[in-house]
DRENVEX-646996 format. One record per residue (C-alpha): residue in one letter; x negated, y negated, z negated. Coordinates in steps of 0.5 Angstrom, whole numbers. Each point is the difference from the previous one (the first is absolute). Layout:
REM residues N
 aa    px    py    pz
  A     X     Y     Z
...
***
This chain:
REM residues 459
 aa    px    py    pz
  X     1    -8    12
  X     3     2    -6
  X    -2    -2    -7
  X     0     8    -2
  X    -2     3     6
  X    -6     5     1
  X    -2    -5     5
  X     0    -6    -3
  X    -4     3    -6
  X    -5     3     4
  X    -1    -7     4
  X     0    -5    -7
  X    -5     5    -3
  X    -4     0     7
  X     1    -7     0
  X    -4    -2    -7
  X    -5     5     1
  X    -3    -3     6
  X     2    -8    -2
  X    -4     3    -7
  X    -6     2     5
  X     0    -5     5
  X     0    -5    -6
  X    -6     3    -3
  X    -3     1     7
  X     0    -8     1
  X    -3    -1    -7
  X    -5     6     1
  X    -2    -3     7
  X     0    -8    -2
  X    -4     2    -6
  X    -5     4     5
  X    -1    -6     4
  X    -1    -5    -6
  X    -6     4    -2
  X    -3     1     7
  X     1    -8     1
  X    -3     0    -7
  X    -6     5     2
  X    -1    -4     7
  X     0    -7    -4
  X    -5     3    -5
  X    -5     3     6
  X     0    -7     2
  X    -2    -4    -7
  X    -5     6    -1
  X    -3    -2     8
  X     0    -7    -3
  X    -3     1    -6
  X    -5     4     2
  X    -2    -7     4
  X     0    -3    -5
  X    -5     4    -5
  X    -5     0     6
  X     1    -8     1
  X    -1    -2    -8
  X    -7    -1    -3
  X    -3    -2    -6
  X    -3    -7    -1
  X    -6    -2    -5
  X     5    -2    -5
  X     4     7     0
  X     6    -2     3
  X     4     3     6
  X     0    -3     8
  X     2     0     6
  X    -6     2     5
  X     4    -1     7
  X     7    -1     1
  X     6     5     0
  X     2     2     7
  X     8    -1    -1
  X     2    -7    -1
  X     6     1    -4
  X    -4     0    -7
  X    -1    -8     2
  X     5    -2     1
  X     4    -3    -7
  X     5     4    -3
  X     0     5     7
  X     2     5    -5
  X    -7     4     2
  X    -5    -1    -6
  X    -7     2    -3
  X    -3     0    -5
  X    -6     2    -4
  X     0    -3    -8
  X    -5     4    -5
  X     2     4    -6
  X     2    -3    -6
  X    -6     1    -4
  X    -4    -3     6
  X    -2    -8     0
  X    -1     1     9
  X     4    -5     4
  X     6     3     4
  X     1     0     7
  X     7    -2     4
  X     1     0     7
  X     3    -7     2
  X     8     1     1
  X     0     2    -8
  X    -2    -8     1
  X    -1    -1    -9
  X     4     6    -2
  X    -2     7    -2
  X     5     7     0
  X     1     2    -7
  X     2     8     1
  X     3     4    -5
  X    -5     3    -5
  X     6     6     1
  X    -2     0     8
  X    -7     0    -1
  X     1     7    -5
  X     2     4     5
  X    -5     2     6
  X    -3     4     5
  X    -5     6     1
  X    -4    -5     3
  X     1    -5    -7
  X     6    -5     5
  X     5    -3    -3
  X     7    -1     5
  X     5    -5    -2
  X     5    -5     0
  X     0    -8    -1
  X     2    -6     1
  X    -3    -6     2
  X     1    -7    -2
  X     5    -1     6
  X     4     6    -3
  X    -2     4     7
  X    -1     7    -2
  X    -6     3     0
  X    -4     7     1
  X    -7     0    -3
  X    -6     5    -1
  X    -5    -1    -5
  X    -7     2    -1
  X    -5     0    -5
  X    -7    -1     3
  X    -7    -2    -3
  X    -3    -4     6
  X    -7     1     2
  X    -5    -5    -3
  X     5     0    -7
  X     1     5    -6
  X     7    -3    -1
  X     7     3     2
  X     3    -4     5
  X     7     1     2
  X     3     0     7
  X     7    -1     1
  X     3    -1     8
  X     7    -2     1
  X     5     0     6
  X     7    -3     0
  X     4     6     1
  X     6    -4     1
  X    -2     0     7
  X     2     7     1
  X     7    -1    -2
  X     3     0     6
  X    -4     5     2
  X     3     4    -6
  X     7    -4     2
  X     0     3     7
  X    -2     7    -2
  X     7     1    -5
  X     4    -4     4
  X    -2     6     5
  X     0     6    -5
  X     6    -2    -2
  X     4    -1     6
  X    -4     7     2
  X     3     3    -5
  X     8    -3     0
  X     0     3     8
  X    -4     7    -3
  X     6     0    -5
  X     6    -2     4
  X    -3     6     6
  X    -1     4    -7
  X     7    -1    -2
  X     3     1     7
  X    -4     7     0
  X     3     3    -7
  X     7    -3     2
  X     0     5     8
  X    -5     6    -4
  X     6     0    -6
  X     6     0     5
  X    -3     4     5
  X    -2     6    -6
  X     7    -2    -4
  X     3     2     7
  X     1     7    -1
  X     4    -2    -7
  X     5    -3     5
  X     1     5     4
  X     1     5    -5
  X     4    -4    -2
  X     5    -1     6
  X     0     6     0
  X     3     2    -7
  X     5    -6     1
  X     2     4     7
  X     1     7    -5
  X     5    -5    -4
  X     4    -3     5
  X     1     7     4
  X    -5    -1     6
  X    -5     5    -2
  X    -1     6    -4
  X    -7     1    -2
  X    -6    -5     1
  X    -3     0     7
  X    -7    -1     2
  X    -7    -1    -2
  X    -3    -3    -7
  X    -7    -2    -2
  X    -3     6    -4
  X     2    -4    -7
  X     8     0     1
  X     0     6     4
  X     1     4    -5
  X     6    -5    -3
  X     3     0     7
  X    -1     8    -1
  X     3     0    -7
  X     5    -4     1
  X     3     4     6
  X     0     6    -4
  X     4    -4    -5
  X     5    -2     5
  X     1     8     2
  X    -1     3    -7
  X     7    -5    -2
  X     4     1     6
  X    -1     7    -1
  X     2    -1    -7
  X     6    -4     2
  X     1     6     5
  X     0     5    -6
  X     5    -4    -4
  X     5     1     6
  X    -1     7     1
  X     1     1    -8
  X     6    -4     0
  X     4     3     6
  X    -2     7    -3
  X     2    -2    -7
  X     7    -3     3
  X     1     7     3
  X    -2     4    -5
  X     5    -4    -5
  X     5     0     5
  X     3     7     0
  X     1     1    -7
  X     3    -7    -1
  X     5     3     5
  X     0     7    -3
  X     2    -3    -7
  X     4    -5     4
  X     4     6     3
  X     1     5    -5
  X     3    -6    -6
  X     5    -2     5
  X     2     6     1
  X     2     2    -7
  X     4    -4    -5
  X    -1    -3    -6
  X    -3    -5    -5
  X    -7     3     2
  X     0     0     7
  X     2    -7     1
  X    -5    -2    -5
  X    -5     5     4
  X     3    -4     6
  X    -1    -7    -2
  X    -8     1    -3
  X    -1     4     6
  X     1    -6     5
  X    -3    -5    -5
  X    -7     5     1
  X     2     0     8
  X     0    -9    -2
  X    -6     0    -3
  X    -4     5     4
  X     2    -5     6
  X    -1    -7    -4
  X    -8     3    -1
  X    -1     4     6
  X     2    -7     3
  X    -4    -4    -5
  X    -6     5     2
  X     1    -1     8
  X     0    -8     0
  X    -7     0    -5
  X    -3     5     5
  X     2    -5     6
  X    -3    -6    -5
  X    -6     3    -1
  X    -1     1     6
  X    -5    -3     5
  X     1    -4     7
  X     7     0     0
  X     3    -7     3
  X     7    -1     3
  X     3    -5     3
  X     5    -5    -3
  X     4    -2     5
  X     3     5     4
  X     2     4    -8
  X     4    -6    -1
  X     4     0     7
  X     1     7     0
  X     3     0    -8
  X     4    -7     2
  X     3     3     6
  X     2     7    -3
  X     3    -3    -6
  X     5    -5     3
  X     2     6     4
  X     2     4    -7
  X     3    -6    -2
  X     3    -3     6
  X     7     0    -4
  X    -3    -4    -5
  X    -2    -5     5
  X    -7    -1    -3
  X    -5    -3     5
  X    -7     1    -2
  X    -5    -5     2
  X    -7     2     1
  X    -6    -6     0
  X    -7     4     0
  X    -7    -3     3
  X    -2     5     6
  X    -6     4    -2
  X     2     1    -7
  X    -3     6    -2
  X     1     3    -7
  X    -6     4    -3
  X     4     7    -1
  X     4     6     3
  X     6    -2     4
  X     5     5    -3
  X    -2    -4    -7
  X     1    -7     3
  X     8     3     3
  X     1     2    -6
  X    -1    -6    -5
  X     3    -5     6
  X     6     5     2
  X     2     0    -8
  X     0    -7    -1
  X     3    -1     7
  X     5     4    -3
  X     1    -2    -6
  X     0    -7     2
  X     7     1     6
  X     3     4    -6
  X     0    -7    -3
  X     1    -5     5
  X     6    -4     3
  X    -3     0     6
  X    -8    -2     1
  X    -6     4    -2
  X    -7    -3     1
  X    -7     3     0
  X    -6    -4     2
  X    -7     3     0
  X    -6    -4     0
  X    -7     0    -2
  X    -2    -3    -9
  X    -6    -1    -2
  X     0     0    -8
  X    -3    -4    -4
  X    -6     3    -3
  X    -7    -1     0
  X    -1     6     5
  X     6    -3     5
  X     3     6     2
  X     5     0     6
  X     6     3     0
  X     7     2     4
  X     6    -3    -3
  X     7     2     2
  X     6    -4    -3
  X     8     3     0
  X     5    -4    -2
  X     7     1     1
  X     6    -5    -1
  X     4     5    -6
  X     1    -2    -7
  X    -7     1    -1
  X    -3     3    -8
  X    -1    -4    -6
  X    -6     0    -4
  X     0     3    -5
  X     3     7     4
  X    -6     0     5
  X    -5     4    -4
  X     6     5    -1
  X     0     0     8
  X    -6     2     1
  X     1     8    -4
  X     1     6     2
  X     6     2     2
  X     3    -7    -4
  X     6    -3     4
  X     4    -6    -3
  X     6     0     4
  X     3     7     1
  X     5    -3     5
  X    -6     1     5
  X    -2     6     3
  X    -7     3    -1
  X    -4     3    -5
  X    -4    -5    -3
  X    -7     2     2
  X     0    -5     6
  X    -5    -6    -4
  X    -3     6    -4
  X    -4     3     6
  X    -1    -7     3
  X    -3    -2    -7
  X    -3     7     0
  X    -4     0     7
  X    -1    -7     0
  X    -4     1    -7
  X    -4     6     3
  X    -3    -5     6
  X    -1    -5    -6
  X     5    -4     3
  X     6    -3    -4
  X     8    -1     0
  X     3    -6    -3
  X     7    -2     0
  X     2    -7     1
  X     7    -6     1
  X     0     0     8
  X     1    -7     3
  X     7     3     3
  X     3     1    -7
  X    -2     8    -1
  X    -5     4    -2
  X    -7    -1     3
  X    -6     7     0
  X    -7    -2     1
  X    -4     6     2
  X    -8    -1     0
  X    -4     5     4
  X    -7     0     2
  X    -1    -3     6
  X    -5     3     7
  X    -3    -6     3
***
């Protein structure tokens, strides 16, 4: 899982709010089974109270006593942690009564225990003993028969008996609950895979439009991403149709500038004269840059559009063999070393046309070697992006520094003992930069000049 995926966040947040509920769920669960204890354990003091108060008497000197003996032995043997009691009010003079495992002692409950009690005027609460053996007691005020005084009856039972009992019942809540959490987990991973799913898809279909193997999103989406599947789509032909518009405009604009340009040409070359040269050359500076723009115009209407993908190698070849053949006087071999399935994210023409004027440019400075390797870059940012990478070197005399930004200007040429125009590296830069690409020129290892052409690439 990725850190800043839709499906890593839907599953942690899933995650905590069942941990949460399942966590609350045990504490809820553990307390309701330590109050059912509780209930149950009182029903069985208040059974054993009730014997009591039916087995004690008034003697002739006002004090409590046992008329038969209690059924459950606990409460004779020492220190059992089972106990009763029957000790009169403070403002009586009565005897108290005890049964034989409380031997001498006498509980002393809280005063604060005593406050708080039921309907039925019981009071439940927690103690100890003089073992330090936790204790659950009820007590209740009676005035016994025979007697006009206030007795107070206390029953206890050691409550540590039930511990493994409550011991057993966490141990099984909890590992019940690590099993419901594991399966709840393992059905938020599948419910969120499987309902992330046609994201992928849609995905993998938009990777195809950019790569060139689809032309509109195929297939069908739930009903909340149909409509971007539908939107998106219509995105798609709303921009080929505009880079088809773009096109049409810029032929159109091309023919209708075209004649006059002649026109002018023609009529001023046939007259003499100052004015005629200056229409001569102004007119062929208008033709130039009619066609530097309407070039411009035609690259960024290639670059912006979408699903274009050309494979590398087979450019690079061809470029390779062509230009040794022009320069075979020269002797000039160029060497090609490219990756198989190298594929730049663009038009064909365009990347013929960045290669073939660096190529060229290169075998006119060159001795005798020109190398162009091509292989895949993955910069540096955080987002990581890949990219095509393609190295010229030659072995010429190479360029200096300080010169290199001059190189890169339109119609800008350092040497004029070289054929050209100077518009070689300005329209790589140019075409390169309408790809958000780059070119940057750079010592090759063979002594001459290296250019480093970075284009996106289709993986």
């Amino acid at each position: 899982m990725r850190p800043r995926s839709l499906s890593t966040r839907l599953i942690i947040s899933s995650a905590l709010v069942s941990i949460v509920l399942l966590a609350a769920t045990g504490v809820v669960l553990a307390g309701l089974f330590q109050s059912a204890l509780e209930r149950n354990f009182d029903a069985r003091l208040r059974a054993v109270l009730d014997g009591l108060v039916a087995n004690v008497e008034i003697d002739a000197a006002g004090n409590p006593v046992l008329s038969g003996e209690m059924a459950d032995t606990r409460f004779t043997l020492p220190l059992s942690g089972w106990y009763w009691q029957v000790i009169p009010m403070a403002d009586s003079a009565a005897g108290d009564l005890a049964s034989q495992s409380l031997l001498e002692q006498r509980l002393e409950p809280d005063t604060n225990s005593l406050t708080a009690r039921g309907k039925d005027g019981v009071a439940s609460f927690y103690m100890f003993d003089g073992n330090g053996a936790s204790l659950r007691a009820i007590e209740q005020v009676f005035q016994l028969p025979g007697s006009d005084k206030n007795f107070s009856v206390l029953v206890a039972g050691n409550f540590d008996e039930l511990k493994d009992e409550v011991s057993a019942f966490r141990q099984g809540l909890i590992a019940s609950l690590v099993i419901l959490g594991l399966g709840l987990l393992i059905a938020i991973f599948i419910q969120v895979r499987f309902g992330l799913r046609p994201l992928g898809a849609m995905q993998a279909s938009l990777t195809a439009i950019r790569e060139g193997k689809a032309e509109r999103l195929e297939g069908t989406f739930p009903a909340e991403i149909q409509p971007v599947a539908e939107e998106l789509n219509l995105l798609i032909q709303s921009n080929s149709e505009i880079i088809e518009r773009a096109r049409t405009q810029v032929g159109n604009l091309a023919h209708a500038l075209k004649t006059p340009l002649s026109v002018l040409t023609n009529e001023a070359a046939s007259q003499k004269g100052p004015l005629a040269s200056k229409v001569t050359e102004q007119a062929q500076v208008m033709r130039d840059q009619v066609s530097m723009y309407l070039d411009r115009a035609r690259r960024a209407a290639r670059a912006q559009g979408l699903g274009a993908v050309t494979d590398v190698k087979p450019v690079l070849d061809a470029l390779a063999r062509t230009l040794q053949r022009i320069n075979r006087d020269k002797g000039v071999k160029v060497n090609v070393e490219c990756d198989e399935g190298l594929k730049f994210r663009g038009e064909r023409q365009d990347l013929e046309e960045m290669v073939g004027n660096l190529l060229d440019n290169a075998c006119k400075w060159s001795r005798e070697t020109v190398d162009v390797k091509g292989r895949l870059w993955r910069d540096g940012s955080p987002a990581g992006r890949t990219w095509l990478e393609l190295q010229v070197d030659d072995d010429g005399p190479g360029l200096p520094a300080d010169k290199r930004a001059e190189a890169v200007k339109r119609g800008r040429r350092l040497d004029e003992t070289k054929p050209g125009s100077g518009l070689g590296l300005s329209i790589v830069t140019e075409t390169a930069t309408m790809y958000n690409g780059s070119v940057t020129l750079e010592d090759a290892e063979m002594g001459g000049l290296r250019v480093r052409l970075i284009l996106p690439a289709a993986l």
